[in-house]
C-alpha positions in Angstrom: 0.1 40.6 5.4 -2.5 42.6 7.8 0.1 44.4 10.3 2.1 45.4 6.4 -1.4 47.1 4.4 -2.5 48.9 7.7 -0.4 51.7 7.2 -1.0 52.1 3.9 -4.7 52.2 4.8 -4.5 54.9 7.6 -2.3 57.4 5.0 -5.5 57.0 2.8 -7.9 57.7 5.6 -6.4 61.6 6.6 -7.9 62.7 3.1 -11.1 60.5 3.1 -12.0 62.0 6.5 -11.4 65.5 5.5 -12.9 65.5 2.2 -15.9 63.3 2.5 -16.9 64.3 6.6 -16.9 61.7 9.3 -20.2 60.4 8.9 -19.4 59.1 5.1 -16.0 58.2 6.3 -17.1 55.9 8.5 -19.6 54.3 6.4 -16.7 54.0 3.2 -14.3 52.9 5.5 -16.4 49.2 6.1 -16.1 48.4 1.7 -12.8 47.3 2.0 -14.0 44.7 5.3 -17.3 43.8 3.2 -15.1 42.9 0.2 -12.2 41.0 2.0 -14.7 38.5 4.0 -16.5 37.9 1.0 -13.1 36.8 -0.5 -12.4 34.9 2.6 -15.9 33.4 2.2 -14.8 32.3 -1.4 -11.4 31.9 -1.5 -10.5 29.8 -4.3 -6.3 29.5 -3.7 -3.9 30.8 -1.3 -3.0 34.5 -3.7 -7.1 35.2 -3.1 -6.3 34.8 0.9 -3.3 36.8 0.8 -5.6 39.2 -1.0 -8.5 39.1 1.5 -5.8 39.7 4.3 -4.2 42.8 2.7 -7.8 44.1 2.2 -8.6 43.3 5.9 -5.3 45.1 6.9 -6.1 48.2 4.5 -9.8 48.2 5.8 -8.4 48.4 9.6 -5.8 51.5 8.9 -8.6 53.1 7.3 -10.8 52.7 9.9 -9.0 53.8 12.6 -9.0 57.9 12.3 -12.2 58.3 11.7 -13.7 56.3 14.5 -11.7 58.0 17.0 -11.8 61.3 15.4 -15.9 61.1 15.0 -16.2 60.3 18.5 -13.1 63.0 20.1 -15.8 65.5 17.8 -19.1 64.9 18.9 -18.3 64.0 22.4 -19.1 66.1 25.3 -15.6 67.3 27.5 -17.3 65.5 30.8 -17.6 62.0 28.3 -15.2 61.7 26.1 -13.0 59.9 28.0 -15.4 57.5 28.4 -16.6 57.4 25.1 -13.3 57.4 23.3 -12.1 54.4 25.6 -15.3 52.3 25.4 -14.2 52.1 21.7 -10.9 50.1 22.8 -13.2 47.6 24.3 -15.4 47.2 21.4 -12.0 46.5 19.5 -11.4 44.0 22.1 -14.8 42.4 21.9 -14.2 41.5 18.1 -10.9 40.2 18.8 -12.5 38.2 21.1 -15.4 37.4 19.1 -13.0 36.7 16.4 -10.7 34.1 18.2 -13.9 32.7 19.7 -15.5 32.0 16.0 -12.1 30.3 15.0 -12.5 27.7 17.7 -16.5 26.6 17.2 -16.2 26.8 13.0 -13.9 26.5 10.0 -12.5 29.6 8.8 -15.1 30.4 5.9 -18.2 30.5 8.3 -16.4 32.5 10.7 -15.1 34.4 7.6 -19.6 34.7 6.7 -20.4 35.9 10.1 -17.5 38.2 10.1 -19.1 39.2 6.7 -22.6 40.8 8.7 -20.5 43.2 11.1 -19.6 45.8 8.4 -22.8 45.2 7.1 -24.7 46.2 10.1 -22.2 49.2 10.6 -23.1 50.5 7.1 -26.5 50.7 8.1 -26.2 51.9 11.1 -23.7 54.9 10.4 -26.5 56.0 8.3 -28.7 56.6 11.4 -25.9 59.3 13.4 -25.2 63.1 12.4 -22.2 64.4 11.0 -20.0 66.5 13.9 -21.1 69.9 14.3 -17.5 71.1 13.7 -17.3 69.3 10.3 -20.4 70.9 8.8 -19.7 74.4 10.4 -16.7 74.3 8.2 -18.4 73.8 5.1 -20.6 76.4 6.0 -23.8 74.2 6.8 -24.5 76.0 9.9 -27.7 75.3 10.2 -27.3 71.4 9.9 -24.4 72.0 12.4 -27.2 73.4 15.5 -29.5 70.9 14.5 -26.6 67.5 14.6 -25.0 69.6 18.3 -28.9 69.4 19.3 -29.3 65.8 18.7 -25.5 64.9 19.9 -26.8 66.8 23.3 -29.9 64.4 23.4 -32.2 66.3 21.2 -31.8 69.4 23.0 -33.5 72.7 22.1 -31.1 75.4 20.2 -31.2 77.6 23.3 -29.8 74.9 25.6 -26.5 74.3 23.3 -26.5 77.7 22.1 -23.3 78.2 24.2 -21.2 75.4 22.7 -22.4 76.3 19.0 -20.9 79.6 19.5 -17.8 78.9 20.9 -17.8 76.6 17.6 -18.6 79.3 16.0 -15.9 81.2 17.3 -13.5 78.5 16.9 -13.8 78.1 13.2 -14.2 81.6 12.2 -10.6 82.1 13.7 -9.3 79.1 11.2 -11.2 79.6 8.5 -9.2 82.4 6.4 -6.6 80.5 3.9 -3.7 79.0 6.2 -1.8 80.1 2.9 -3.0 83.3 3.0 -1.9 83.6 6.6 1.6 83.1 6.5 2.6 84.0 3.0 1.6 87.6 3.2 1.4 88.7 6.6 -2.3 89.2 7.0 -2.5 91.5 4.1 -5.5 92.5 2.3 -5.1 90.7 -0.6 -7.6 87.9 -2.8 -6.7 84.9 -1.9 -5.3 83.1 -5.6 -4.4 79.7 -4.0 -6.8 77.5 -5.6 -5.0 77.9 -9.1 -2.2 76.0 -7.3 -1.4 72.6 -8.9 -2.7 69.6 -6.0 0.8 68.8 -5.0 2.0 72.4 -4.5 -1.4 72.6 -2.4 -0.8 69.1 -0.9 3.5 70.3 0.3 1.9 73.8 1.6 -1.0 72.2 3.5 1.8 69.9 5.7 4.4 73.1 5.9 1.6 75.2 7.4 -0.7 72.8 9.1 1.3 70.0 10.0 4.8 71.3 10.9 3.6 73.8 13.3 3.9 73.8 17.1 0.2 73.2 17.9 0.5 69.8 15.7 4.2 68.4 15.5 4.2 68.6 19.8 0.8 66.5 20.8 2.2 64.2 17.6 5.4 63.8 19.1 3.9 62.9 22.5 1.3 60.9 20.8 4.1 58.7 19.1 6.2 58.6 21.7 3.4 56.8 23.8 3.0 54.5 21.1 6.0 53.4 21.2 6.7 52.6 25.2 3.0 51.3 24.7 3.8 48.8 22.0 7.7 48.0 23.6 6.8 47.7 27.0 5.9 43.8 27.2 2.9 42.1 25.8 1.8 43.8 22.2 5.6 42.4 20.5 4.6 38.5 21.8 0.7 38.7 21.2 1.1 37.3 17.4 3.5 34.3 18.9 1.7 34.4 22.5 0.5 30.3 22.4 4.3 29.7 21.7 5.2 31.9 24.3 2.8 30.7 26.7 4.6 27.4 26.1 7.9 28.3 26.4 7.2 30.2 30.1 5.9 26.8 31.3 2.5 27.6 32.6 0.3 25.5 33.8 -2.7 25.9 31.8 -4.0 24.8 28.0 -2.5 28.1 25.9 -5.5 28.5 23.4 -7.7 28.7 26.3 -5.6 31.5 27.4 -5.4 32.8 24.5 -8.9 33.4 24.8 -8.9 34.3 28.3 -6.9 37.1 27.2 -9.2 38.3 24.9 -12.0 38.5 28.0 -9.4 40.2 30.5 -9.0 42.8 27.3 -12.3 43.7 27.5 -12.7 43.8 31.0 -9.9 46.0 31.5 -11.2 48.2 28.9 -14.2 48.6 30.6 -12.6 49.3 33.9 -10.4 51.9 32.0 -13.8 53.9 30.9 -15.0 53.8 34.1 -11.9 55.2 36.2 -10.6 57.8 33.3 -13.0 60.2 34.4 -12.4 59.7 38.1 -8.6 59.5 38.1 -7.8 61.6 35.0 -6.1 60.5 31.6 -2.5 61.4 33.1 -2.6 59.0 35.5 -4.4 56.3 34.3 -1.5 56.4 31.4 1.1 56.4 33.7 0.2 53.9 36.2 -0.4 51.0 33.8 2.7 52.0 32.2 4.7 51.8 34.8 2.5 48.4 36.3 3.3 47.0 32.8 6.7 47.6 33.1 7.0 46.0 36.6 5.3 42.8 35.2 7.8 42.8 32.8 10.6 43.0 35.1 8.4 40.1 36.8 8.8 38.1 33.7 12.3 38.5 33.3 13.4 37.6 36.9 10.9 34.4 36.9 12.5 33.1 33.1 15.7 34.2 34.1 15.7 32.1 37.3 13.8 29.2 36.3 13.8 28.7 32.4 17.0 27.1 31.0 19.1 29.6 28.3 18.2 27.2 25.7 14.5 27.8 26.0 13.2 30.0 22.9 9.5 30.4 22.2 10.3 29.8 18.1 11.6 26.6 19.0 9.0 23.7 20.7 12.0 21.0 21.5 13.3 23.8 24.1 9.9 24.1 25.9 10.0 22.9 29.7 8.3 19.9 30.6 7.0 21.4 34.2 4.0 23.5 34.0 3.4 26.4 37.0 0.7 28.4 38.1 3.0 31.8 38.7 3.8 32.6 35.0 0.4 32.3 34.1 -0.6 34.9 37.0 2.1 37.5 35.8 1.3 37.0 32.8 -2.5 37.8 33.3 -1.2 40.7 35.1 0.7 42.2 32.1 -2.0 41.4 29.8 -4.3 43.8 32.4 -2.2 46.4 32.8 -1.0 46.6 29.3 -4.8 46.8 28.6 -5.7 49.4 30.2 -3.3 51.6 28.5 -5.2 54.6 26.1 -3.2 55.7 23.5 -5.9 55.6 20.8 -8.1 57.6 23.3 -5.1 60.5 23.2 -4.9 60.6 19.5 -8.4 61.3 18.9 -8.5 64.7 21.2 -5.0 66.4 21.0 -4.8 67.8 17.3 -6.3 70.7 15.7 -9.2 70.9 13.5 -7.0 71.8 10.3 -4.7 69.3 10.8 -6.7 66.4 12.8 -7.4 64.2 9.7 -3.8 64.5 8.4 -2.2 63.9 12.3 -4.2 61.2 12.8 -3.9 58.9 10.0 -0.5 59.3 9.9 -0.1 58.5 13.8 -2.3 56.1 13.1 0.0 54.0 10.1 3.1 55.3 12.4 1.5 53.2 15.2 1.7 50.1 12.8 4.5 50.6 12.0 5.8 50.3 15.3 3.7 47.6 16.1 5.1 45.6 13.2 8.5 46.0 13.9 8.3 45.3 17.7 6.8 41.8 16.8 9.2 41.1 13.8 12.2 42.2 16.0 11.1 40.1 18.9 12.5 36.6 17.2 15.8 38.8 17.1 15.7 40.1 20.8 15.1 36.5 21.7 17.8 35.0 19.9 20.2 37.4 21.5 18.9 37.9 24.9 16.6 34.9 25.4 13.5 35.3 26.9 14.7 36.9 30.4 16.6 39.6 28.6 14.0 40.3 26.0 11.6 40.7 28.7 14.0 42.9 31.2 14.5 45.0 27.8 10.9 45.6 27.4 10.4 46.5 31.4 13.1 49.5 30.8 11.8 50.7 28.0 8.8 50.6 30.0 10.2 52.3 33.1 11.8 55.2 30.6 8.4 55.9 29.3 6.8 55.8 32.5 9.6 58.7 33.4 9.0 60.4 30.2 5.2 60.7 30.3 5.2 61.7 33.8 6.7 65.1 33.1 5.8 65.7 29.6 1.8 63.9 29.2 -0.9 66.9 30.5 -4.4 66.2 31.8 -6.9 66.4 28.8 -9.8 65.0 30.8 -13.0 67.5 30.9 -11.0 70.1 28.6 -12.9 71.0 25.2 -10.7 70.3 22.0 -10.7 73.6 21.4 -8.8 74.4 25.0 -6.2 71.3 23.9 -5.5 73.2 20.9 -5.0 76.4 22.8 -2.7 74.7 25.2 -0.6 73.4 22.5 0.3 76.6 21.1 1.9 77.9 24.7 5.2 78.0 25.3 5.1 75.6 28.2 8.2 72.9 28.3 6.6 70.9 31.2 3.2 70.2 30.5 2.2 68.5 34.0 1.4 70.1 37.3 1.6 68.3 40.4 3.8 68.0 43.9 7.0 66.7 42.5 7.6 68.6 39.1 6.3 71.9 40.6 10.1 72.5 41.5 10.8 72.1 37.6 7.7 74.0 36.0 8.0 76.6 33.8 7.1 80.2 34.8 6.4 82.1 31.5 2.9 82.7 31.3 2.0 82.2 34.8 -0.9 84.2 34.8 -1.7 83.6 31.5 -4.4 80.8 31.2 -3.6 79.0 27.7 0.0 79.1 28.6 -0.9 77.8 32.4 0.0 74.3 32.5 -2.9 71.9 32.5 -3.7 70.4 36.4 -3.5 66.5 36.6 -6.3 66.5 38.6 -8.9 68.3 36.3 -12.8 69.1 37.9 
């Protein structure tokens, strides 16, 4: 009931973002979570849990493009890789606090203690500034310099000056109608749009801020890691993953893996902040790709050689009777690599400022989408292909994204968002520089630097 309201909750939280700011987005967006645990809390029949669950699931779509936008905003180049990924391991950390809670209680104190997080993250949300970009586009420029000085740890004007004008520069180049700007050719003309009826607004909004180049080709890329991230192994079993752990034989109690899982999640998170800015986003992305994709593989060969055809994780009289340590160890693995993948760190850097509220809540309910139909179709894969072949499908989906992003993902680490957005509107067909796709790199704009193509090893 969750995975089926989230995308209906992140369609709502485009407009929310962009008409109420990020700071009073992100205090709205905890209502829905405050009003589903109390109904958890007081549940009276099964419809009022359904409901609670749908609220829950609207409440997380929601939630999800503003958090990552707010911090992709207010973010300094040099940390928002860090910052950006940290918030997959807080996500991690109530997943784990989450399962945790559901083995020590029943369901309606965990359901009351689940009740004080949006609680305290309504009152703390009042305590941080809105981003400086937000407020500079209402024309609140002086609350902008002020919120950039206290994002830059209470800095003095003078010492952020620099960033605040490039702001500056960045929003007075955006902020004539987008209307205006492609309907008559720059001409000198009062701009008559707001007389338009909402929907005529809303269909010319997504023809000239959505389907241009600068949005549709970071989307594109954005969705197409989604996609290799979801199918590549773990995120299709994880809802069926003590079943699963069952059927591969291992060793080991599978609710207390289940929970170790949770613990590795958050580890690897944490690992993931503190390499990104080392290593780059590029390759961080592709490596654990193309690790989880080889675990996969691992999977496959170890089920395929020593699980009988018959064996299906929906079906507990197939499950072996002999337990082994080496399918919990791959299996550890994938969960690691799989972990330390950053999709949710890409989406909240690679839009523009017109269309960044729109992009991302719709990557955002396309991503549960995906994620909803890789873990409905996974009873079908196994039914055709048993485990072995479900698992050797998932490693080449894997190895086809790994392929994919390798020539296509660019190096965003240290580069303003305005810079991204430059890049975006080059002309460049391979995105990535480095020794072996040199040979296939596009020349146009060679010496021109926002159609250069962004270094995979940024300084």
């Amino acid at each position: 009931m969750a995975f089926l309201c989230q995308p209906l909750g992140s369609i709502f939280s485009g407009p929310i973002l962009d008409y109420f700011g990020r700071k009073k987005a992100l205090f709205l967006v905890n209502i829905p979570h405050l009003i589903a645990w109390m109904i958890m809390y007081f549940a009276w029949d099964v419809p009022s849990l359904f409901l609670g669950n749908a609220l829950l699931g609207i409440g997380t779509g929601i939630m999800e493009a503003p958090s990552v936008t707010y911090v992709g905003e207010v973010s300094d180049p040099s940390l928002r890789g860090i910052l950006t990924t940290l918030t997959n391991s807080f996500t991690s950390l109530g997943m784990f606090v989450a399962y945790l809670l559901g083995t020590v209680v029943s369901w309606r104190q965990a359901a009351l203690v689940s009740l004080t997080v949006p609680l305290a993250t309504m009152a703390l949300v009042l305590f941080v500034p809105e981003t400086p970009i937000w407020l500079i586009s209402k024309g609140r420029q002086k609350e902008a310099l002020h919120s950039l000085c206290r994002l830059r740890g209470w800095a003095q004007p003078e010492d952020v000056q620099e960033e605040f004008n490039q702001l500056l520069e960045y929003h007075n180049d955006c902020r004539d109608c987008v209307i205006c700007s492609n309907e008559r050719n720059h001409e000198e003309k009062p701009c008559d749009h707001s007389n338009y009826s909402i929907f005529k607004k809303v269909y010319l909004k997504y023809k000239y801020v959505f389907f241009v180049k600068e949005t549709l080709r970071p989307f594109g890329l954005v969705m197409a890691y989604f996609f290799f991230h979801t199918m590549s192994g773990l995120l299709p079993v994880r809802p069926n993953m003590v079943n699963m752990c069952k059927a591969l034989g291992m060793k080991f109690d599978p609710k207390g893996i289940v929970v170790t899982v949770g613990l590795v999640y958050i580890l690897m998170n944490l690992i993931s902040a503190a390499v990104v800015t080392l290593i780059g986003k590029r390759k961080l992305v592709v490596s654990s790709l193309f690790a989880t994709a080889c675990c996969s593989l691992a999977i496959s060969i170890y089920a395929g050689v020593n699980l009988p055809f018959n064996v299906l994780s929906y079906e507990q009289s197939t499950f072996p009777e002999q337990k082994e340590l080496l399918p919990v160890v791959l299996f550890m693995l994938l969960v690691s690599f799989t972990s330390a993948g950053i999709p949710w760190v890409l989406l909240s850097e690679v839009f523009p400022f017109r269309s960044r509220g729109m992009a991302t809540g719709l990557a955002a309910a396309l991503s549960y989408v995906i994620f909803f139909l890789a873990t409905k179709t996974n009873y079908n894969l196994e039914a055709s292909f048993h485990i072995h072949g479900t698992f050797l499908l998932y490693s080449i989906i894997g190895f086809i994204g790994t392929i994919y992003l390798y020539f296509f993902l660019p190096e965003t680490e240290r580069r303003s968002l305005v810079e991204i957005e430059e890049y975006y509107k080059g002309n460049q067909k391979i995105f990535a520089d480095d020794f072996f796709i040199n040979a296939f790199k596009n020349k146009k704009g060679k010496n021109n630097d926002v159609d250069s193509p962004m270094l995979a090893n940024c300084s």
